[in-house]
C-alpha positions in Angstrom: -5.1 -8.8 -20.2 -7.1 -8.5 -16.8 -6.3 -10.8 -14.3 -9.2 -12.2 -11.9 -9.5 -13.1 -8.9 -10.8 -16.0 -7.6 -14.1 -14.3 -6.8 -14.5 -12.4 -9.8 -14.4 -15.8 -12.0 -18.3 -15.1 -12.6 -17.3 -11.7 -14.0 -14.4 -12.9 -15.9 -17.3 -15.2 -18.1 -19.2 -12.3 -18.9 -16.2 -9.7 -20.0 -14.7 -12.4 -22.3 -17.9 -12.8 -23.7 -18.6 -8.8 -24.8 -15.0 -9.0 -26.0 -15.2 -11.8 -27.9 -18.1 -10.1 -29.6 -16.2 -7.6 -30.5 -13.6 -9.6 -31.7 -15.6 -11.2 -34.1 -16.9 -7.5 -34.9 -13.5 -6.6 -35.7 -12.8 -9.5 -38.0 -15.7 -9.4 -39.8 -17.4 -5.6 -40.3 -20.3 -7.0 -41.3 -21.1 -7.9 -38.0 -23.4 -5.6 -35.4 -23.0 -6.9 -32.2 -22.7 -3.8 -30.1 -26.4 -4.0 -28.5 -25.5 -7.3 -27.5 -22.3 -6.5 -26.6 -23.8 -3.2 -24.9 -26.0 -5.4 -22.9 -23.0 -7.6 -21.4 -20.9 -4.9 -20.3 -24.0 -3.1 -18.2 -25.0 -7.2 -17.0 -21.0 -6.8 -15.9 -21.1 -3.5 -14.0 -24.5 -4.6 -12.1 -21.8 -7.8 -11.1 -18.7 -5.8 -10.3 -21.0 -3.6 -7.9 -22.4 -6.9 -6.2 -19.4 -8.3 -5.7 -17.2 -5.1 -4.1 -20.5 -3.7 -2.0 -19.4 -5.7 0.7 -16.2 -7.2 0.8 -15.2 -9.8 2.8 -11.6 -9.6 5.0 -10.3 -12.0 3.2 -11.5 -10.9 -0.2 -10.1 -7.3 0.6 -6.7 -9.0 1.4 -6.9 -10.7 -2.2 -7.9 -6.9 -3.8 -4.7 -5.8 -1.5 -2.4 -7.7 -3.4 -3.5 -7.8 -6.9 -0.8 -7.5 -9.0 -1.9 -4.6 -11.7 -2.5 -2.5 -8.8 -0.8 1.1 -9.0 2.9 0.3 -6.7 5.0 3.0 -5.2 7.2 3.5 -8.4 3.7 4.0 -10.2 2.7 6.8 -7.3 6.3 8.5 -7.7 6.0 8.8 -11.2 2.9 10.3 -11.5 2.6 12.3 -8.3 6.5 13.4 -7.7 8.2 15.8 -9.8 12.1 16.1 -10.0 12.3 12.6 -8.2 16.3 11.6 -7.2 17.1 8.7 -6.0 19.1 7.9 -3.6 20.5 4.9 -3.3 22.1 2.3 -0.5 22.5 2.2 3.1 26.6 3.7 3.6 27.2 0.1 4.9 26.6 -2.9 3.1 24.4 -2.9 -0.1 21.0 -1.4 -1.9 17.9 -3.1 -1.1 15.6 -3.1 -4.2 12.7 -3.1 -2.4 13.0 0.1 -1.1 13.0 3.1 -3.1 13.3 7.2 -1.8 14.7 9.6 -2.8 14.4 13.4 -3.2 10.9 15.0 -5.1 8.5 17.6 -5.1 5.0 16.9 -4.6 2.9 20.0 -5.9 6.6 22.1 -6.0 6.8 21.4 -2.6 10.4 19.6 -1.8 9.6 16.2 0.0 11.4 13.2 0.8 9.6 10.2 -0.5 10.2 6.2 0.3 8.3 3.1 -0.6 8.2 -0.5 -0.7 8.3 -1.5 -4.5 7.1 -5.3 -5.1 7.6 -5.0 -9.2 5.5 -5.5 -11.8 6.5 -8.0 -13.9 8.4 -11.6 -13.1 11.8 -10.0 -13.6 11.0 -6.6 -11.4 9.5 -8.9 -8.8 12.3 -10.7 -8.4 14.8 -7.9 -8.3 12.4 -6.1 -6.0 12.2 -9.1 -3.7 8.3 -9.0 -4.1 8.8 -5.9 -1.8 10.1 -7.6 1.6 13.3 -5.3 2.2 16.0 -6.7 3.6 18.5 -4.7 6.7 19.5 -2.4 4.1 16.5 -1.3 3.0 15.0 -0.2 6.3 19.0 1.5 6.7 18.5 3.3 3.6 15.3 4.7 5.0 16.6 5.7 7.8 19.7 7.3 6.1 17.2 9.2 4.5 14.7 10.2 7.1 17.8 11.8 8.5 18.8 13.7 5.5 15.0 15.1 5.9 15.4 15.8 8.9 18.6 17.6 8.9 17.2 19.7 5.8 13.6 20.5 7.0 12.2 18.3 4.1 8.8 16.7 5.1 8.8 12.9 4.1 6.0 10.8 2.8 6.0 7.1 3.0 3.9 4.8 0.7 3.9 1.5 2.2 3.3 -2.0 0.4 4.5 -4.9 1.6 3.9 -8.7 2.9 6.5 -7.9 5.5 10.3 -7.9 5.8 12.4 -10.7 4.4 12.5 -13.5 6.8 15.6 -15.0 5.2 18.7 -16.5 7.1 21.3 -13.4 5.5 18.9 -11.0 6.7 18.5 -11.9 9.9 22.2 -12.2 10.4 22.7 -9.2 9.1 20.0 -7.2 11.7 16.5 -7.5 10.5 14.7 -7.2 14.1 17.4 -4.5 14.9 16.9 -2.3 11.3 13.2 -2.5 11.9 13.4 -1.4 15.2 16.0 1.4 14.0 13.4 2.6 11.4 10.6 2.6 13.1 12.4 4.8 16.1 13.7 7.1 13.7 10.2 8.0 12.5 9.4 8.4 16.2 12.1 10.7 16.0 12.4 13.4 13.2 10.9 16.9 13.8 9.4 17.2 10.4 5.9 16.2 9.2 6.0 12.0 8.6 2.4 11.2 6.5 2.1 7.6 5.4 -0.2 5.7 2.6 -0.6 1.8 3.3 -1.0 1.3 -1.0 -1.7 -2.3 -0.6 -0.2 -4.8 1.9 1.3 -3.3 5.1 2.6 -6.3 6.5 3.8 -6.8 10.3 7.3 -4.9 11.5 8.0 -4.5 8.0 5.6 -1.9 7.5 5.7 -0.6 10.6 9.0 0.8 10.3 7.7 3.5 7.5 4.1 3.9 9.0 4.8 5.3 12.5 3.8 8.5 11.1 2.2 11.7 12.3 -0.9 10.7 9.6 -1.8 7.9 8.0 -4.2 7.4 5.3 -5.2 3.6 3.8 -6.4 2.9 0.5 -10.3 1.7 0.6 -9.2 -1.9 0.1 -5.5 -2.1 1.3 -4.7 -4.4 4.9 -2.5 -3.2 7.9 -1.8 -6.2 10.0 0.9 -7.2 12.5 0.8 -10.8 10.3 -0.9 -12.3 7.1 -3.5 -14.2 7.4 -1.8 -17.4 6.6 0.8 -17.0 9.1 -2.0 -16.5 11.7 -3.9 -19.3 10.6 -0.8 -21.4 10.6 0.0 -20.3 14.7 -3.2 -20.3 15.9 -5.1 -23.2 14.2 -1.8 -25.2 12.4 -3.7 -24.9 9.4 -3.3 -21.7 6.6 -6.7 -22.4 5.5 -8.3 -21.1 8.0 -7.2 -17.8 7.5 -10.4 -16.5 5.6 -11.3 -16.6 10.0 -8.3 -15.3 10.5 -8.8 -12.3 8.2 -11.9 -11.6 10.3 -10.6 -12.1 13.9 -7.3 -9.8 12.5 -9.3 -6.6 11.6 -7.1 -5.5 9.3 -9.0 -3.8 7.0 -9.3 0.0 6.4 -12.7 0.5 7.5 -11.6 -1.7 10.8 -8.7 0.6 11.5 -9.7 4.2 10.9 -12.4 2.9 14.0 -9.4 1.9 15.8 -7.0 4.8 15.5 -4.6 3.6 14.0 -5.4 5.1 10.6 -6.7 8.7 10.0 -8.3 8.6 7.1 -9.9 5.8 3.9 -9.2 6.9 0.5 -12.1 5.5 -1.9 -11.0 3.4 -4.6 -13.2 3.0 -8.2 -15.6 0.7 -8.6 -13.2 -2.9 -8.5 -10.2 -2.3 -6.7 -7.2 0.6 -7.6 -6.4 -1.6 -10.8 -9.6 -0.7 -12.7 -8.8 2.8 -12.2 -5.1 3.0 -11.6 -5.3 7.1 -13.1 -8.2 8.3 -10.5 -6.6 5.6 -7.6 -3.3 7.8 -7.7 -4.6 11.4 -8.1 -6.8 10.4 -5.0 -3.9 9.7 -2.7 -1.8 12.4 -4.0 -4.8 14.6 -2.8 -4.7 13.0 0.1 -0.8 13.3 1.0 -1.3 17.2 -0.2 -4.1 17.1 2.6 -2.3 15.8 5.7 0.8 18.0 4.9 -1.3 21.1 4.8 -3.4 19.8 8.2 0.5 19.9 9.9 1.3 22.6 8.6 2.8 25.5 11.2 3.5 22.4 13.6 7.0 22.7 14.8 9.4 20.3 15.8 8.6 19.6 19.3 4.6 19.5 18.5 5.2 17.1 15.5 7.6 14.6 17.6 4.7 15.0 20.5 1.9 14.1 18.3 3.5 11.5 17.1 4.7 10.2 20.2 0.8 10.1 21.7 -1.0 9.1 18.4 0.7 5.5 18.9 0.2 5.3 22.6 -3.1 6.0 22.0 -3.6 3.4 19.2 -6.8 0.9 20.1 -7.8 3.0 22.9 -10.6 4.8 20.6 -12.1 1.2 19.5 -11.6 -0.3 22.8 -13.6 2.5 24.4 -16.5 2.0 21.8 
């Protein structure tokens, strides 16, 4: 079953009309309705194209967090070969959210971590709808250091609303872990290469995207907080945050003209979750790609890029 969103409602109409044609086709085989049928689906594409040529902010935040997109366990499984998790932080507990472990990407060893929101009610809810708690951004660590200390380049595929804002978290370190995670990454002296998949939400996904490249999906968001939230600070109302979308420039497109992302990957015609097969092959192209573009870098050249990319972030918008 497709699931809509609120802008596609006019599309939704026309689909469930073709394929309750064909329904009624299949029930009775009498019935010819394929020209009519035909005639629907091309009416359809001529809508889908409409409504994706030019998405709003806003509309590319609701694309961001569609729930049949391809998530990191999807990417893993399809990209990765001899994937091993690994599992916990040494200290307190294993944070669902987060997933890494040990792979190859094209036979080449990796170290890969993700947020993983689920994709069902159960999975969600075990997953934590991918905000990690302390131990997740502890596990990533533990595991950017096991990279490190083996040579292993890591790749970090990043969807999330942000870290869990709940009371155990916080007592447990969440400002600290972040801040742990996102120094490591400023830290290791192999490649780091980052995919924002869908949300990359505030400090959350910071801590796994301070990486030597970063590539977006055509309609993920990068922000340093949702919409909502903004609207809620700035105007003490969330529904206003169709403006704050805008005045947030979070989008892809918004970001590779800031800097802070290196390259857009195109997504098919509707969003990743139309094409989930060709969504995933692009971005494991793309990973292949920025590993090979570091390549012969060594330790101290990959910790200095690094190290300058993010002090240079906004400075190649501002100046335009």
């Amino acid at each position: 079953m497709t699931n809509y969103l609120d802008f596609e409602k006019p599309l939704a109409e026309i689909e469930g009309k073709a394929e309750e044609l064909r329904a009624m086709a299949r029930a009775n085989e009498d019935m010819d309705v394929e020209d009519e049928a035909g005639a629907l689906d091309r009416k359809a594409e001529a809508m889908l194209r409409d409504l994706y040529k030019d998405l709003t902010p806003w509309r590319k935040c609701q694309v961001a967090r569609h729930p049949d997109r391809p998530h990191c366990r999807d990417y893993i499984e399809a990209l990765f070969t001899e994937y091993t998790p690994l599992a916990g932080d040494r200290n307190f507990a294993d944070d669902h959210a987060v997933m890494g472990g040990l792979a190859r990407l094209n036979d080449r060893p990796v170290m890969v971590i993700g947020h993983e929101k689920g994709n069902d009610t159960k999975s969600r809810i075990e997953r934590n709808f991918g905000m990690a708690r302390p131990e997740g951004y502890r596990k990533a660590i533990r595991l950017m250091e096991m990279a490190d200390k083996f040579g292993l380049p890591v790749v970090t595929l990043v969807d999330t609303p942000g870290a869990y804002p709940g009371k155990g978290a916080e007592e447990r370190g969440q400002s600290e872990a972040i801040a742990r995670a996102t120094e490591k990454c400023l830290q290791i002296g192999v490649p780091l290469v980052s995919v924002i998949i869908g949300e990359g939400g505030s400090g959350g996904a910071v801590a796994f995207a301070t990486a030597n490249r970063l590539a977006m999906l055509q309609h993920s968001i990068y922000s340093v907080i949702s919409p909502e939230g903004c609207a809620s600070i700035l105007w003490k109302d969330a529904e206003k945050m169709r403006e704050a979308a805008e005045a947030l420039r979070l989008t892809a497109q918004d970001l590779l003209k800031l800097g802070v992302a290196d390259r857009v990957i195109d997504e098919p015609l509707g969003g990743a979750h139309r094409g989930r097969e060709a969504t995933i092959a692009a971005v494991g192209k793309a990973i292949a790609g920025m590993l090979a573009d570091l390549d012969g870098k060594d330790r101290e050249a990959l910790i200095r890029h690094r190290r300058e990319k993010f002090l240079n972030i906004g400075s190649k918008g501002l100046a335009a």
